[in-house]
N, C-alpha and C positions, 0 to 999 in steps of 0.2 A: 371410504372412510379414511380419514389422514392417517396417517403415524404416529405412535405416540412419541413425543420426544423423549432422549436417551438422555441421563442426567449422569454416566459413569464416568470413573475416575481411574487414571493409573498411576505406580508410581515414577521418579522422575528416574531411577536406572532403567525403566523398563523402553526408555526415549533413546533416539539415535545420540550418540556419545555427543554431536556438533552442539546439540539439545541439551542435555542433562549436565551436563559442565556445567548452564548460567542458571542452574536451578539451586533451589535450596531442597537438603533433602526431607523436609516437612514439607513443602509443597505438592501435593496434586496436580495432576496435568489432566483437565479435560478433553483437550484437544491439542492436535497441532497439527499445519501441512501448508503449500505454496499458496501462495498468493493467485486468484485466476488468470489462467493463460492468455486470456482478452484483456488484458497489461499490453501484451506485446502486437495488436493488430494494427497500432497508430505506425511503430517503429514497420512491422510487413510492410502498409501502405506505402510508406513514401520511400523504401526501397524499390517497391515493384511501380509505382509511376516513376521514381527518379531513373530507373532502366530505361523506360517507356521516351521519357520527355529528353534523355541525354542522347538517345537515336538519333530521335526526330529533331530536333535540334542541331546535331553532327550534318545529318542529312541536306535540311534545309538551307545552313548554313553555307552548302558548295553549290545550292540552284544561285542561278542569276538574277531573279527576281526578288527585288528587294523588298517588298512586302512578304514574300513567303521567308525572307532571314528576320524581320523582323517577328512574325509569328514565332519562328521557330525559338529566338529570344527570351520572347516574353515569357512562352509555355515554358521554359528550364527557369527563368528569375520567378515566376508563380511557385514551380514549384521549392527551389532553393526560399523565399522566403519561408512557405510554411513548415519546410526543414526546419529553420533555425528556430521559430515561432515554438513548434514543438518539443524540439529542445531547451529549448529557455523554458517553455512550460511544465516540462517534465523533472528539470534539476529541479526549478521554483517548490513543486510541489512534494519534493523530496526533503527537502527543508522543512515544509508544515507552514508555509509563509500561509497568508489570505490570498483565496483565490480571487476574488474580487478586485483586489487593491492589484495584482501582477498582471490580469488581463492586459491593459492598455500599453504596459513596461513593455510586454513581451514583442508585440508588434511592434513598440517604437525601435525597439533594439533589433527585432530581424530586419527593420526597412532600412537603419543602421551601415546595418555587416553585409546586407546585400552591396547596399552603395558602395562601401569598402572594394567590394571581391571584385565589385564589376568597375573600378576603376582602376584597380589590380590588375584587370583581365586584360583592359582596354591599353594597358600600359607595356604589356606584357605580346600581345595582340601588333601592336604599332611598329614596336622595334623588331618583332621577331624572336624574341627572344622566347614563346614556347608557343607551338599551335593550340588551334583550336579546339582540336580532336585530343590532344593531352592535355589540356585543360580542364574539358568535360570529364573526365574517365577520371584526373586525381580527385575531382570532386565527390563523384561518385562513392569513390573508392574510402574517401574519408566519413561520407555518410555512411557508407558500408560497414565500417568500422565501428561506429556509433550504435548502429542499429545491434552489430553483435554484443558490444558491452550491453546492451539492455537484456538481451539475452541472457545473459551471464547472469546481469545482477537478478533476472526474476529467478532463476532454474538455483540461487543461495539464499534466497529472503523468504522467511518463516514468520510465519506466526501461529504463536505458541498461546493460549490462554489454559490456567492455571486458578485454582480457588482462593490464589491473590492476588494476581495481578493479571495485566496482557501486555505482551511480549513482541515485538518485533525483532529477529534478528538477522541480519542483510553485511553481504561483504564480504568478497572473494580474499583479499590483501587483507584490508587496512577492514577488520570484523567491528560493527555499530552494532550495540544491544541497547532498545528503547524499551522500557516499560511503564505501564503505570500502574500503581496498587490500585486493586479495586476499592476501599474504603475510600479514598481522593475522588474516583468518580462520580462529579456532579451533577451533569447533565449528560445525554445522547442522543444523536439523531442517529437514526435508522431509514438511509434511500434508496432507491431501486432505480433507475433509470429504467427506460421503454427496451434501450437493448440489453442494460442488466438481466430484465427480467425471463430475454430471451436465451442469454447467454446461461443466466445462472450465477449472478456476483452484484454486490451491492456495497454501497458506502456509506463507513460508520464516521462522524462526526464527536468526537468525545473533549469534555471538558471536566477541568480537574479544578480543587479548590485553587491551587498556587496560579502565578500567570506565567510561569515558564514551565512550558508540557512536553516532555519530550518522545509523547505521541499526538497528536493532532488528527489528521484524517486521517484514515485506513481506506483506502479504495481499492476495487479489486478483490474483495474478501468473499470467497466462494463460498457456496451454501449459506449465503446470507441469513434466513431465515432460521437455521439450527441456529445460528451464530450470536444472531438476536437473541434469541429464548435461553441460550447458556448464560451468557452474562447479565440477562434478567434476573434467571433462578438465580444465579451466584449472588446477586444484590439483595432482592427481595422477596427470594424462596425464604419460606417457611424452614426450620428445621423440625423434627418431627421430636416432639416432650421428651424426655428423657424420666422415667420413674423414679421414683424419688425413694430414698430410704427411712423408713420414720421405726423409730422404736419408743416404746410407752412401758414404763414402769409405775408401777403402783403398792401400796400396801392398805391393810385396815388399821387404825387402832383398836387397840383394846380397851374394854369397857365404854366406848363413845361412839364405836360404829363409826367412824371419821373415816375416810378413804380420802387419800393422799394420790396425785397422778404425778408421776413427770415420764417429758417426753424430749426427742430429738429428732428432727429431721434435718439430713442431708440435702444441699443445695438451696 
């Protein structure tokens, strides 16, 4: 038999101080907690093949066989493309841009900065002016760096929903707080992807009356399914009657039997 979903509320000092600072103190807080940690399996990957491919590549690089330097080439520019691709992809969508409309952007612009690096390299390469093997390794080492700011930024980005609004708040330095009143919200989609559904996170699609929203997609939002059903209730739960107060006076007259009522009710 499922769960019954939990519709409890707390109040906003009862939240970490990072929390309850951008709150107002009539608000409720339903919920709150990180964003899911399969955010962060794209940035794993391509550290752990850019390990993998900046080897083989170093390696290949000192055989004498020019097809196997070529191999070794292409496998580190394959993956140095998909590097930058997913990094364009990932600020992109940190923005709330359309995903549709950045697809095509993203690739033109890593095939770009690849040409860039590898005429850089080649240039760099020619005169002597830095090996091969330190070439690989700053690169690395730069991706390196990127993949930990992702890090970062997941392990500070919250999302907080609240019985008026949802909350985004993200940012080590320079602190972003996105929300939108729930009454503004027009529409939503609710998705699951095949490994959402394995992982356990899904992506909400939200649209507000105005056309500048400064939430958009939420991807990555654990326990999808509570998550769904809270901002449902919040919408278009029922609230339960509230009794009403009526009082009724009256009198007879005299000699006509006439009876006279008044009355009031409350609400």
């Amino acid at each position: 038999m499922a769960a019954t979903p939990q519709f409890d509320s707390i109040d906003p000092y009862q939240a970490p101080e990072h929390i309850s600072k951008y709150l107002d103190p009539t608000e409720k807080i339903v919920f709150f907690h990180r964003f899911h940690w399969a955010m962060l399996l794209e940035p794993m990957a391509i550290i752990v093949v850019g390990i993998i491919t900046t080897i083989a590549a170093d390696l290949l690089y000192s055989s004498h066989h020019k097809d196997q330097r070529i191999v070794g080439w292409a496998l580190w520019a394959l993956w140095l493309l998909w590097t930058i691709a997913t990094v364009w992809e990932i600020d992109r969508a940190k923005k709330h841009l359309n995903r549709v409309r950045g697809e095509g952007r993203a690739q033109l612009i890593a095939v770009v900065i690849v040409g860039g690096l590898g005429y850089g390299a080649y240039y760099l390469l020619k005169d002597r002016h830095f090996g091969v093997g330190g070439l690989l390794l700053v690169t690395l080492l730069v991706v390196c760096f990127w993949a930990l700011r992702e890090v970062a930024h997941w392990f500070d980005r919250t999302l907080v929903l609240t019985n008026k609004r949802i909350i985004v708040i993200e940012g080590l330095v320079a602190k972003s707080v996105n929300s939108m009143p729930l009454p503004k919200l027009t529409d939503m989609v609710y998705h699951r992807s095949s490994l959402g559904r394995v992982l356990g996170y899904g992506l909400f699609d939200v649209e507000s009356a105005g056309q500048d929203q400064a939430l958009k997609i939420m991807n990555f939002v654990p326990d999808p399914d509570n998550t769904n059903l809270q901002i449902s209730h919040l919408l278009w739960g029922s609230s339960p009657t509230k009794p009403k107060n009526i009082q009724i006076n009256g009198q007879v007259a005299q000699g006509t039997g006439n009876i006279s009522l008044t009355g009031q009710m409350d609400g």
